[in-house]
C-alpha positions in Angstrom: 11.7 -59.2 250.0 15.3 -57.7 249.7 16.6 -54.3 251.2 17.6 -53.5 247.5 14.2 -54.1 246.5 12.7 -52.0 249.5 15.4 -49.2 249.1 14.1 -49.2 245.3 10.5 -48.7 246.1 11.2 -45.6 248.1 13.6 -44.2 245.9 10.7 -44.5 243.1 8.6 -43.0 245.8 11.3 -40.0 246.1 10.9 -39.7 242.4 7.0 -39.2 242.9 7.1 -36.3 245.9 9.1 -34.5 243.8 6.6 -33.7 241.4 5.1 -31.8 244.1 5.9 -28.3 245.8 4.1 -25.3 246.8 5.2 -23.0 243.7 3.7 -25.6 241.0 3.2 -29.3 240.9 5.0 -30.7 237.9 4.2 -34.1 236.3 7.0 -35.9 235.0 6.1 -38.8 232.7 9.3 -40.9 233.5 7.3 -41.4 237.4 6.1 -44.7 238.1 2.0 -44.7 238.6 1.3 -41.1 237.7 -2.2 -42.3 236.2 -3.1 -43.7 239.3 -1.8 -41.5 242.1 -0.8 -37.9 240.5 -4.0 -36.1 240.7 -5.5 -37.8 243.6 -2.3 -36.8 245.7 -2.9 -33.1 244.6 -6.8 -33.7 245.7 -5.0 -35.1 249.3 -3.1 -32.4 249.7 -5.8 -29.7 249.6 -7.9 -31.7 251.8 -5.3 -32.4 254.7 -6.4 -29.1 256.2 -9.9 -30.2 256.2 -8.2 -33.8 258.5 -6.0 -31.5 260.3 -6.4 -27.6 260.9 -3.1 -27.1 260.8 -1.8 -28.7 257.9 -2.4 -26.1 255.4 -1.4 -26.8 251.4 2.1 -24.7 252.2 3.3 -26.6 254.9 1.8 -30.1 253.6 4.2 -29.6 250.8 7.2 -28.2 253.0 6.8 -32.2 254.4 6.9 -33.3 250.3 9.4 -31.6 249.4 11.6 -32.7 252.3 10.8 -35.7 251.6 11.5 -35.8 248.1 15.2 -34.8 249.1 15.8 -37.5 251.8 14.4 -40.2 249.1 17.4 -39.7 246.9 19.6 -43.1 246.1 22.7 -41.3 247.1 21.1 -40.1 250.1 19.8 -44.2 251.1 22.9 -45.4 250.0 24.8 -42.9 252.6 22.7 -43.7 255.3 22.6 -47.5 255.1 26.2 -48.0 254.3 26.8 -48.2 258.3 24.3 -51.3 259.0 24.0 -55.0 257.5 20.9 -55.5 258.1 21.2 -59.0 255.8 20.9 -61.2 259.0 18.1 -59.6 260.7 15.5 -62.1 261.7 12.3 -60.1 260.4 10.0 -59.0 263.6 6.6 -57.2 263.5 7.6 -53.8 264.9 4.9 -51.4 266.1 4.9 -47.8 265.6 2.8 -45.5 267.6 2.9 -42.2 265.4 2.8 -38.4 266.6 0.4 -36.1 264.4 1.8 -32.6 265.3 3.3 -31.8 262.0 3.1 -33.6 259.0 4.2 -37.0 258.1 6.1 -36.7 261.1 6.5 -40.5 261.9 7.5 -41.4 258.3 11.3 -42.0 259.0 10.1 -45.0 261.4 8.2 -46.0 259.3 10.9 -45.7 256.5 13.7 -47.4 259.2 11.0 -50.5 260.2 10.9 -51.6 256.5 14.3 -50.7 255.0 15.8 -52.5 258.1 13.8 -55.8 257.1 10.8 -56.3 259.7 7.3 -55.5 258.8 5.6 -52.7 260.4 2.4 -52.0 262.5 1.4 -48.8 262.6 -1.4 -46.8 264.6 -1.4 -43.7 262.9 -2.4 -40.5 264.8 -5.9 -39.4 264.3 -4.3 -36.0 263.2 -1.9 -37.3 260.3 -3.2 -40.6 259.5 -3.9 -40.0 255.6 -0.6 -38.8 254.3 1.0 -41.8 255.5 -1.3 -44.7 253.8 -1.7 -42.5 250.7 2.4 -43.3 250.8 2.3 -46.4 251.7 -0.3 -47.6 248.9 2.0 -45.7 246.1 4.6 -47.9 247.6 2.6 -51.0 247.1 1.8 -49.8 243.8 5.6 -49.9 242.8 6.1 -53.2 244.5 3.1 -55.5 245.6 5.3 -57.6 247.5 6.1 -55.0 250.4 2.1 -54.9 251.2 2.5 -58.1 253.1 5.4 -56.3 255.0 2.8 -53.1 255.9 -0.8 -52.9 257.9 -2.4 -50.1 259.2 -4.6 -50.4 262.7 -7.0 -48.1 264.6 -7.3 -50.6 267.5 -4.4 -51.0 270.3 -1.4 -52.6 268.6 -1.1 -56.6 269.2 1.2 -59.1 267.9 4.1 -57.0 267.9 7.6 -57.7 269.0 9.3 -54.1 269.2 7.7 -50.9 269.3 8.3 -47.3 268.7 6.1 -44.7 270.2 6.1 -41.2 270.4 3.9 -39.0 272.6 3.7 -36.7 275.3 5.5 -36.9 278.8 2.4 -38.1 280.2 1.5 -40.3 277.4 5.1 -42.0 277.6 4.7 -42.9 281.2 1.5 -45.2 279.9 3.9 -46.5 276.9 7.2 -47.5 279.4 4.6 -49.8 281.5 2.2 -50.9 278.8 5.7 -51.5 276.9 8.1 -52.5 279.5 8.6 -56.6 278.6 9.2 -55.6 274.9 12.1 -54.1 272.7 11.0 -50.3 272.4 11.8 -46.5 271.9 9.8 -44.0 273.9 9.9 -40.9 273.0 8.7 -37.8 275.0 8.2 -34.2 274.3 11.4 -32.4 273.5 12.0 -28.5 272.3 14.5 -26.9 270.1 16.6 -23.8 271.6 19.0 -21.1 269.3 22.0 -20.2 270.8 22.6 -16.1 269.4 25.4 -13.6 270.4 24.3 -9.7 268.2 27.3 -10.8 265.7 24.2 -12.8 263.5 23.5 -11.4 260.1 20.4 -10.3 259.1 20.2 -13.6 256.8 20.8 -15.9 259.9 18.2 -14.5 261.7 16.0 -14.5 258.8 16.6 -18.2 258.5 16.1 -18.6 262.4 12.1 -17.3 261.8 11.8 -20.6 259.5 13.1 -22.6 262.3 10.7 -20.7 264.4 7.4 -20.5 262.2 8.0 -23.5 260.1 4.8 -25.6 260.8 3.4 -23.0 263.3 6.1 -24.2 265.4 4.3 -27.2 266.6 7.7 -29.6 266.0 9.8 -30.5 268.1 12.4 -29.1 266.1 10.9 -25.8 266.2 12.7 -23.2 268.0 11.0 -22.3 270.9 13.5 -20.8 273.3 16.3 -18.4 272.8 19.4 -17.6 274.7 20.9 -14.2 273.8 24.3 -12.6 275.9 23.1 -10.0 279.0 22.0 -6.6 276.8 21.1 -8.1 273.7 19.4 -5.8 271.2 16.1 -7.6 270.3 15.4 -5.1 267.2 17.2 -6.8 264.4 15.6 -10.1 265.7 12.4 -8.5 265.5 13.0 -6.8 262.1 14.3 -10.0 260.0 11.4 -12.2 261.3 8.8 -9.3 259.5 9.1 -11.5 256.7 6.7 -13.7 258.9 4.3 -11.3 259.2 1.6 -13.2 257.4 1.4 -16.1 260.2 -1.0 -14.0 261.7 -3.5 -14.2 259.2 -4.3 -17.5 259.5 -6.8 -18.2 262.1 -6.1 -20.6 264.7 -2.7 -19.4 264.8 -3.8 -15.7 265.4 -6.3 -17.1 268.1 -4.0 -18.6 269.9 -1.5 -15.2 269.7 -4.4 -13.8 271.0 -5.2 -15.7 273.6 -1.5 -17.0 275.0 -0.4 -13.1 275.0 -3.9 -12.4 277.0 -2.7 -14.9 279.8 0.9 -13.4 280.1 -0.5 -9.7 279.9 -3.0 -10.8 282.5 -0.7 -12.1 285.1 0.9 -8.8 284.7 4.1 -10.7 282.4 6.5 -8.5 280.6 6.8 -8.9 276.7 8.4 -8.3 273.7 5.5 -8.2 271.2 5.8 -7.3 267.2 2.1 -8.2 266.6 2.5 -11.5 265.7 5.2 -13.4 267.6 5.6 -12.9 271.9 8.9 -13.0 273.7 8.5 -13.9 277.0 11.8 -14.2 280.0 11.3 -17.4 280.8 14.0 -20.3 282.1 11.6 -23.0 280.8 11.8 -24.4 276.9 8.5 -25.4 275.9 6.7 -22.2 274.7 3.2 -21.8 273.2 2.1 -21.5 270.1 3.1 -17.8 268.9 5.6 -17.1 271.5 9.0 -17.9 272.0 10.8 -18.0 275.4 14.2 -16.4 276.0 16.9 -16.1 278.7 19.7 -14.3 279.2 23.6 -16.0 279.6 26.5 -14.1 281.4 29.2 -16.6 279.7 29.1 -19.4 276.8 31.0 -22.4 278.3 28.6 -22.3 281.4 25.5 -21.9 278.9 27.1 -25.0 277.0 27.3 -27.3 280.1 23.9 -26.2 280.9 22.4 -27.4 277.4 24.2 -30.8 277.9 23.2 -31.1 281.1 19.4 -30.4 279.9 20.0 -32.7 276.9 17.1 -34.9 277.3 14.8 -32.0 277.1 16.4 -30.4 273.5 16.1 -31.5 270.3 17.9 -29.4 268.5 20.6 -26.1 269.0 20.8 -23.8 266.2 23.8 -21.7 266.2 27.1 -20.6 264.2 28.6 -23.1 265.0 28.7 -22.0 269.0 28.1 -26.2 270.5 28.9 -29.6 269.6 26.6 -30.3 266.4 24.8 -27.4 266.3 22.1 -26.9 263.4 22.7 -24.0 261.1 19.6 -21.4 261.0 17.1 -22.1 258.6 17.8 -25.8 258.8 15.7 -27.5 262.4 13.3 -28.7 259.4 15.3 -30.0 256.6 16.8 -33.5 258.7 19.2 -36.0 257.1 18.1 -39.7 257.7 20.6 -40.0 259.6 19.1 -37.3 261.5 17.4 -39.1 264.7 14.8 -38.2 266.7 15.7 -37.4 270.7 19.1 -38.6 269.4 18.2 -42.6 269.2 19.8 -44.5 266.5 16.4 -46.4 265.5 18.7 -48.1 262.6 21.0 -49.6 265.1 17.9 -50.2 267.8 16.2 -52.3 264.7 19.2 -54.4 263.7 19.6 -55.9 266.9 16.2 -56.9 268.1 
C-alpha cells in the first residue's frame, strides 16, 4: 500500500472529525461513510465518559477537533516533505498507548502507518475505544490498510520496534523488557509557563486553557509556574474565573478537595480561588487542581535551569521569553511535527 494512498485515508479521515465539535455536529454529505459511521461516532462520544470518567463530551471533542485540524493535506504534506520513507523495509512496530487524555497515542499511531510499517497496538484500558472506532472508519475508506492495523489486549509479540509511553516506574519495566529492540520510551513529563506581571489579561486567560484543558491530566498541561520575586498573583487569579465551572464536575472537585486537605493539613501555605491551588513548590508535577509555582531572581539563570531540567518539561509557555517557547492558550493544539518528549518518531521510524 503507498504513503499517497495512506496519507489519503487520513486526510478523508480529517474530513470526517470535522463534522464534529462541541457547539454542534454538522453532517456534510460530501464525507466518505457518513451512513455508516456519523451517528454511531456521536453515540461514542457520549459514552466515552461512561469508559473513562474523565473524558467528558467537551473535552472528547477538544481531541476531534484537534484532530480535524492536524488531518489537513497541507498540514501532511508539510510534515512529510522532510522524510522519504519510499525505501523503508516495512516492520511490525508496537505501540504501548497512554490513556490520560484522549486519543493521546494517535500521532504514533498516525507516524507507524504513514511511515510504511504496520502497527500493533495495546491500547490503554482508559482510551481504547476512540482509537479503533478511528481506525475502522479508516478501513472503511481503504480496506487495504486493515492488513497494515491489529489491535491486542495481550502483551505485544512479534514486533520489531516499539513505542511506549508510561510512567517513570512503568518505563524502567519497558527499557529492560525492550532493551534488544528498536524503541522510544517515554516517561512522565510536565509543562511549566514562564510569566513576568507585563502579560495581558488575554495571555493569562489563554494560560487557564493550558492549565484546565483536560483537567490538566496532559503532559502538556501547565502545571508549574515561575513568576519574578513579588509577583502580583491577582490578575492571574482573576482571568482564570473564566474557569470557574471546573469545579462542578465531580471527580475534579473531589480531588480539589482532597489535594488542598493534604497541603492545609501539613500546615502548607496556599493561594486558593475556590477552585484551583497554588502551592511554592520547586518540584513540576502538581496534582490534579493545583498548580505549583516558584519564584526567579533573574531570567537567563531561570533559562539555564529549564534546559538543564529538559528531560523533565514538555512544554514552556511564554512571550516568547526561551528558545521555542509555546504561546498561551496553545500546550494543546500540537503541529505533527510537534513531538512528544522532543523525539523525532518520523525520523526514529525511517531508519529502523
Amino acid at each position: 500500500m503507498l504513503q499517497i494512498e495512506k496519507k489519503n485515508c487520513f486526510i478523508q479521515l480529517g474530513k470526517f472529525l470535522s463534522q464534529f465539535s462541541w457547539e454542534q455536529n454538522r453532517k456534510n454529505e460530501a464525507v466518505l461513510h457518513n451512513d455508516l459511521f456519523f451517528d454511531s461516532f456521536v453515540d461514542l462520544i457520549h459514552l466515552s465518559q461512561s469508559h473513562n470518567g474523565w473524558f467528558t463530551p467537551e473535552q472528547v471533542y477538544h481531541a476531534i477537533q484537534s484532530w480535524a485540524k492536524a488531518l489537513q493535506e497541507n498540514n501532511l504534506n508539510q510534515w512529510l516533505s522532510n522524510y522519504n520513507v519510499s525505501a523503508v523495509e516495512p516492520k511490525n512496530v508496537g505501540l504501548i498507548l497512554a490513556g490520560n487524555i484522549p486519543l493521546v497515542g494517535f500521532h504514533d499511531f498516525l507516524s507507524v502507518l504513514i511511515s510504511g510499517h504496520k502497527v500493533l497496538v495495546k491500547a490503554s484500558s482508559n482510551d481504547q475505544h476512540l482509537i479503533q472506532f478511528l481506525a475502522k472508519y479508516l478501513i472503511a475508506v481503504n480496506p487495504q490498510i486493515e492488513s497494515h492495523i491489529t489491535f491486542t489486549d495481550g502483551k505485544l509479540e512479534n514486533f520489531d520496534a516499539v513505542i511506549a509511553t508510561g510512567s517513570n516506574n512503568t518505563a524502567r519495566y519497558f527499557e529492560f523488557y525492550f532493551k534488544d529492540k528498536p524503541s522510544i520510551i517515554r516517561k512522565n513529563r510536565n509543562s511549566v509557563a514562564v510569566l513576568t506581571g507585563n502579560e495581558s489579561k488575554e495571555d493569562l486567560v489563554n494560560l487557564g486553557e493550558d492549565i484546565f484543558r483536560y483537567f490538566g491530566l496532559g503532559c502538556r498541561n501547565v502545571s508549574k509556574l515561575f513568576v519574578p520575586k513579588d509577583y502580583d498573583f491577582q490578575p492571574f487569579f482573576q482571568a482564570i474565573y473564566e474557569y470557574k465551572d471546573v469545579i462542578f464536575y465531580e471527580k475534579y472537585s473531589n480531588n480539589y478537595d482532597y489535594n488542598k486537605a493534604v497541603f492545609l493539613m501539613s500546615n502548607f501555605k496556599l493561594l486558593d480561588n475556590e477552585f484551583l491551588t497554588l502551592k511554592e513548590d520547586s518540584s513540576y508535577a502538581s496534582p490534579i487542581s493545583s498548580v505549583f509555582y516558584e519564584y526567579y531572581d533573574d531570567l537567563e539563570d531561570l533559562k539555564m535551569r529549564l534546559e538543564n531540567d529538559k528531560e523533565q518539561i514538555q512544554c514552556v509557555v511564554s512571550k516568547n521569553l526561551t528558545t521555542n517557547s509555546i504561546p498561551f492558550g496553545k500546550t494543546q493544539q500540537p503541529e505533527l511535527w510537534d513531538y512528544a518528549d522532543d523525539v523525532n518518531t518520523l525520523q526514529f521510524l525511517s531508519k529502523i
